[in-house]
C-alpha positions as CSV (number, residue, x, y, z in Angstrom):
1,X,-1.3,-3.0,22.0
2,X,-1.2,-5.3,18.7
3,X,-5.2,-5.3,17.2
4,X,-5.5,-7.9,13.8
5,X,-8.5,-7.4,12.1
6,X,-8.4,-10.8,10.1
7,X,-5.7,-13.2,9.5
8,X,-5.4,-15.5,6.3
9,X,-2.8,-18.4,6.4
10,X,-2.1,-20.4,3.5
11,X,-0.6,-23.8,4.8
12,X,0.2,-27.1,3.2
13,X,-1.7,-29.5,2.4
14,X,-2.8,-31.9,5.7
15,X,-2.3,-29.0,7.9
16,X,-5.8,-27.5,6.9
17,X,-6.9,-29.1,10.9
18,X,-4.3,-27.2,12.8
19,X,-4.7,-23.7,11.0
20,X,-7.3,-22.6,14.5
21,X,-4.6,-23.7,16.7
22,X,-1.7,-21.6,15.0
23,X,-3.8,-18.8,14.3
24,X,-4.6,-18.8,18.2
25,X,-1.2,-19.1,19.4
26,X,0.2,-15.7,16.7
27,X,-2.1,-13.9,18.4
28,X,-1.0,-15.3,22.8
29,X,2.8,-14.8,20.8
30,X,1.9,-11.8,19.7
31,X,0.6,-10.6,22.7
32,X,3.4,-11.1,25.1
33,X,5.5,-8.4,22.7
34,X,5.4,-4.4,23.0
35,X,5.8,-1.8,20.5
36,X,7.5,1.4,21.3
37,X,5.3,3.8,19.6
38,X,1.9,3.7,17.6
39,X,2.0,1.1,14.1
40,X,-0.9,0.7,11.5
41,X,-0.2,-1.7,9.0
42,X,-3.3,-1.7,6.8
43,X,-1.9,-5.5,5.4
44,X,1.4,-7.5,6.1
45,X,2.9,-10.6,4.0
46,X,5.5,-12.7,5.0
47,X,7.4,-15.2,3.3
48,X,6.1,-19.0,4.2
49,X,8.2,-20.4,6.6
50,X,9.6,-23.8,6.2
51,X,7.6,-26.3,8.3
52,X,7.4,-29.6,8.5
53,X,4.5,-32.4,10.0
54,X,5.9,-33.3,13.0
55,X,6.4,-29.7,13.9
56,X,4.7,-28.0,16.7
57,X,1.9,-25.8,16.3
58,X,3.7,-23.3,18.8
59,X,7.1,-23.5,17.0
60,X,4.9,-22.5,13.2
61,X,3.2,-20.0,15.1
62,X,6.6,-18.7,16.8
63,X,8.0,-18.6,13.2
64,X,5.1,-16.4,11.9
65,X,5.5,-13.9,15.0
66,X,9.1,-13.5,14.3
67,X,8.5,-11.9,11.1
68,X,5.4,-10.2,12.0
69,X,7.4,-8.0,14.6
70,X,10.1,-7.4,12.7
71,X,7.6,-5.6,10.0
72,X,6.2,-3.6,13.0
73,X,9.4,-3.4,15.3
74,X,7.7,-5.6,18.1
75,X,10.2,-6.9,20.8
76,X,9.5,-9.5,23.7
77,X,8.5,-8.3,27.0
């Protein structure tokens, strides 16, 4: 099971109305992966992916999961 505490996105400017939506959709991404053995990770940064307006909020969230599980060795169920 994958617990977060607290999540803190910065994102650019005019996205400041969809940052609810992403956050929501890392954690239903996050949920659908498995970890093979017990993780704590008392913080995790990831480099700022490159996104742009007419992106979808599930393809930004998507790009933050993918490097969330690879700090914790999450695959897909």
């Amino acid at each position: 099971m994958i617990h977060i505490d607290r999540i803190r996105m910065r994102l650019p400017a005019g996205f400041e109305h969809r940052a609810t939506s992403i956050a929501r959709l890392v954690g239903e991404q996050l949920a659908k992966r498995s970890v093979s053995q017990d993780v704590s990770l008392e913080s995790v940064s990831i480099k700022p992916p490159e996104i742009s307006f007419g992106m979808p909020d599930i393809e930004i969230a998507n790009l933050i999961v993918q490097q969330l599980a690879a700090n914790y060795g999450g695959r897909q169920r």
